[in-house]
N, C-alpha and C positions, 0 to 999 in steps of 0.2 A: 219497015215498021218500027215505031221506036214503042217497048214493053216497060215501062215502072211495076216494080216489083217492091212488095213491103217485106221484111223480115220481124218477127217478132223477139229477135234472140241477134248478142252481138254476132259477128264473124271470126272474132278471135279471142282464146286461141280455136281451132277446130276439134274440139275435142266430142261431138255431138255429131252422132249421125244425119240428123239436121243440120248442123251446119258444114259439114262436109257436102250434102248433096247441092245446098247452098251456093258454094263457094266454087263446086266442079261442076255444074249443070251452066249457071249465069258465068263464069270463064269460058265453057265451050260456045254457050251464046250471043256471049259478045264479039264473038269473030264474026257471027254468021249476020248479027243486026245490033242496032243500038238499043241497048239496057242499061239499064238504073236502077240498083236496089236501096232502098232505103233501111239504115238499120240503126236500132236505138244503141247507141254507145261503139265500141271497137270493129271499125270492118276489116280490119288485120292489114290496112293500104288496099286492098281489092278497087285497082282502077275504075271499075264498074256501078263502085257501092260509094253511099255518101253517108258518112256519120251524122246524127241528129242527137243530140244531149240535150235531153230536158227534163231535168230532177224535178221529183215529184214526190209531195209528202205520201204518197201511196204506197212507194217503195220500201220504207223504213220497217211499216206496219203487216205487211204481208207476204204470205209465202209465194215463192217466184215470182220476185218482185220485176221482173223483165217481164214476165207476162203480162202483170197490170200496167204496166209503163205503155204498151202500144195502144192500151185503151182508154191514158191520161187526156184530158183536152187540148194538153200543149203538145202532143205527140200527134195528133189526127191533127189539129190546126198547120203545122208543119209539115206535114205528109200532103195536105191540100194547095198549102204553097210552091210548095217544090214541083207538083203537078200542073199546077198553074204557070208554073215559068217555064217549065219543060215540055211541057205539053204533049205526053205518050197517046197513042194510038189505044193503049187497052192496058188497065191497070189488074195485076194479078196480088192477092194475099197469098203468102206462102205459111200457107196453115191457117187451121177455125181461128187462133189467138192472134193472128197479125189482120183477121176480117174487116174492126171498127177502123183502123186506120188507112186499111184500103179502099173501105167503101165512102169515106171523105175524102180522098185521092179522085175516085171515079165522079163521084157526083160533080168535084170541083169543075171540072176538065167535058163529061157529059160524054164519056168514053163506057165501053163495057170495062164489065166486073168478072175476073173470075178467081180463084180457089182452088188452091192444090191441098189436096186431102193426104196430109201427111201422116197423118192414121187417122182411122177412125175412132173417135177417145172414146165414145163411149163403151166402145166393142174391149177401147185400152183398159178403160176403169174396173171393167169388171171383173171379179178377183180380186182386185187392189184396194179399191174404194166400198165403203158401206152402201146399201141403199139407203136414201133416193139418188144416192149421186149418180150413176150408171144410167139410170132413168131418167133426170133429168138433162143431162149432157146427149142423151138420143133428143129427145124433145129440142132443146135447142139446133143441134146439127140439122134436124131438119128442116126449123125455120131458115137457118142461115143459110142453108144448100141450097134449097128452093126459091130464094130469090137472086142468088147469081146468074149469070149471062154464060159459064160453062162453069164446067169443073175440071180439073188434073187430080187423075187417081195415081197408086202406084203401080196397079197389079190388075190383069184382069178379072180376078176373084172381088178386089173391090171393087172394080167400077160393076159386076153384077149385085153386090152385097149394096153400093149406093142406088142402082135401080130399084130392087126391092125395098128398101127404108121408103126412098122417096117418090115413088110409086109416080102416078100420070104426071106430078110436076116439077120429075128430074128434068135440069138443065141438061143439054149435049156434055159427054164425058169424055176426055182427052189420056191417053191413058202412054206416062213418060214413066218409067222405072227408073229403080233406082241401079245405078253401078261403082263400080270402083276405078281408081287407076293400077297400071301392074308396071313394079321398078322395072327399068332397062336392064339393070345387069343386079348378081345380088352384092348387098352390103359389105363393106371391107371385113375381113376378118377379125381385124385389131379395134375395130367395132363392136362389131357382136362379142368378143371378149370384155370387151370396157363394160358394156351391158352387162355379161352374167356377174361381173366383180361388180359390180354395182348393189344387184341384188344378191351379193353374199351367199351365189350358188360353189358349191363346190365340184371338179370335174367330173365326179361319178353321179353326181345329182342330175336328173330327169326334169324338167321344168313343165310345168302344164298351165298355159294363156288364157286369162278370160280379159274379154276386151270390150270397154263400155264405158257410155255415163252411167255417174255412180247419184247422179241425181235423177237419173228417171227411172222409176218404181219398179218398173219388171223389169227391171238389171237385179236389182236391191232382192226383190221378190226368189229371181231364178238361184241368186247364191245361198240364199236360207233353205232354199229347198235341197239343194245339192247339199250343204253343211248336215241337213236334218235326216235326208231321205239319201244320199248316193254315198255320200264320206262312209259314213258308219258298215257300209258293205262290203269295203275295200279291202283284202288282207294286208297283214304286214306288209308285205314283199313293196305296197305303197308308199311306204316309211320313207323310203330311197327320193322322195317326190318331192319339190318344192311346189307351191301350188300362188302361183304372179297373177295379180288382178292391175291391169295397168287402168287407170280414167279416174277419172276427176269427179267430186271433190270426193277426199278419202272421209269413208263415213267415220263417225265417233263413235261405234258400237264394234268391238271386231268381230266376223266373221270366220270360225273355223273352219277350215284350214290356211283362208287365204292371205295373203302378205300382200297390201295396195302397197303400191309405189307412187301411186299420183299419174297426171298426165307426163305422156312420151311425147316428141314432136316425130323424132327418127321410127315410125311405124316398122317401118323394112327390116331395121336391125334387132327391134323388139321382138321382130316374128322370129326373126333368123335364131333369135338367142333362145326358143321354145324347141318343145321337141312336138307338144299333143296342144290343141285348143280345145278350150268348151265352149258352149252356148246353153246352158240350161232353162232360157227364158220358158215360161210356161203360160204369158198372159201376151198382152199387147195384140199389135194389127200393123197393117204394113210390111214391109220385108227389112231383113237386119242388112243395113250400109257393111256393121262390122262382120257380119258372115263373110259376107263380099269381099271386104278385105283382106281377111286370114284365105280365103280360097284362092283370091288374085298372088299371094304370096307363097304358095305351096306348101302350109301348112297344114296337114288333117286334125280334122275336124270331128267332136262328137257332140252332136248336137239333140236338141228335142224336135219334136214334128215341129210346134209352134216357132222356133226359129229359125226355120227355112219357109215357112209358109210364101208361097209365091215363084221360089227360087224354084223353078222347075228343073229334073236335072241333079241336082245337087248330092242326092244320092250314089251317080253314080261319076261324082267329082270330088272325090275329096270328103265326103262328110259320111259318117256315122250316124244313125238314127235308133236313138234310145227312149222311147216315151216312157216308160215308166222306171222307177229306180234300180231294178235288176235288171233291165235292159241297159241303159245310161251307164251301171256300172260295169257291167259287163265287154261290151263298147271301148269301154277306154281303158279297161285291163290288156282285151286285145292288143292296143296298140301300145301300151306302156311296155306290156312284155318283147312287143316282137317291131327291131330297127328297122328290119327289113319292109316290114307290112307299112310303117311311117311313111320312108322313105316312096314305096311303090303308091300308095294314098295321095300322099302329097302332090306326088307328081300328075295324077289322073286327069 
């Protein structure tokens, strides 16, 4: 079976939990059948993927402008072509925002249509966004769901949550999770050193991970709440703490406590140079890639409900569960104070 897949976001660098499931879902894929993703601008060489460039005065003027690019005419016109010569079996959008370009792909070709629900946005907006937005982005999801040929959820909490939205005239639900990869062996030493001199840790300093794009809202969201609600309950004895936001792009407002660095390529030795991770997200939908990550690496974790949702388990691997801010802080006192309790965490 040969699968065309649209991307609405380059491939590189990987700095998006999106485009990591991207990049390691359609690589394990392509061993198994032929695939083809199409993606507007950098697919990082990914044998798989074909770059499509095509500037658009819509980019200039708008925020995420990669977003509106999949729904330029020159981007569907091209998406139809490339279908047309390749001629897949069944054209898949990876995400509601790669939809218009995959449903000019599918019509071309006269192939099914389907849609992997990379979160549910409107479930994401909410908290984030004012209304109408929340509400109108439900309203749209369900037109656009309901006329696909299947769906790909993450989780199965959302393929029951997509039942219920779109009631008798949900499409068949296909439900692929998301996962990680886990290093062979760990990071050199004279690595993970290069790292903490890098971030201008000193040897008695403690390092605490938050790992994320720093462009998508409940990353941005979860650190104000931590700065507003968990920092301020910490004692001194935190003082000792450097507190490493590694992901892209580093915002223009700073964020107390945390120090970005920008994007890492070397994840592994990132992890290795931490002692505690967080996750404080408190909004979104879907499961966090970067949970995944820091668990695949033997880092502990104190996290919120909301970001492990789906991760079944995860409690009793590695993560801390702190919903509200005297729980959260509390959580990672635990582990800041005691090496021992990291180490036996980590490993779980």
């Amino acid at each position: 079976m040969r699968l065309l897949a649209i991307s609405w976001q380059p491939l590189s660098p990987v700095h998006s939990g999106y485009r990591q499931r991207v990049v390691e879902l359609y690589g394990e894929l392509a061993k198994r059948m032929e695939v083809l993703v199409i993606v507007p601008g950098d697919s990082g060489g990914a044998p798989f993927a074909r770059d499509v460039q095509t500037p658009s005065s819509w980019r200039g003027s708008l925020p995420k402008g990669r977003l509106w690019e999949t729904f330029s005419p020159g981007f569907r016109e091209e998406a139809a072509k490339i279908a047309r010569e390749w001629k897949p079996d069944r054209v898949l959008a990876e995400g509601l925002w790669a939809v218009s370009a995959a449903k000019s792909a599918a019509q071309a070709t006269g192939v099914p249509l389907g849609i992997t629900v990379q979160n549910i946005e409107y479930l994401s907006a909410r908290g984030i966004y004012p209304p109408p937005i929340p509400s109108a982005l439900r309203v749209y999801e369900r037109r656009v769901y309901r006329r696909a040929d299947w769906l790909v959820a993450i989780t199965e909490e959302e393929r029951e949550t997509l039942h219920e939205v779109l009631g008798g005239k949900c499409p068949p639900i296909l439900v692929v999770p998301n996962g990680t990869t886990t290093p062979s062996s760990p990071p050199e030493k004279i690595r993970v050193e290069q790292i903490r001199k890098s971030w201008g840790i000193r040897p008695e300093e403690e390092v605490v991970l938050f790992l994320g794009n720093m462009n998508y809202p409940p990353n941005l969201k979860g650190l104000a709440w931590f700065s507003k609600e968990v920092y301020p309950l910490l004692p001194k004895e935190a003082s000792g703490v450097r507190w490493i936001a590694v992901g892209e792009p580093i915002p223009s407002e700073p964020v107390h406590p945390f120090e970005f660095v920008g994007f890492m390529g070397d994840l592994d030795a990132a992890c290795a140079a931490a002692d505690v991770a967080i996750s404080p997200i408190r909004h979104g939908s879907g499961t966090s890639i970067k949970v995944l990550d820091l668990l695949g690496r033997g880092l502990p974790i104190v996290a919120t409900p909301e970001s492990i949702r789906g991760l079944a388990g995860t409690e009793n691997a590695g993560v801390r569960v702190g919903g509200t801010p005297n729980e959260f802080a509390h959580r990672l006192l635990e582990l800041l104070k005691n090496e021992g309790e990291r180490e036996r965490q980590g490993v779980l």
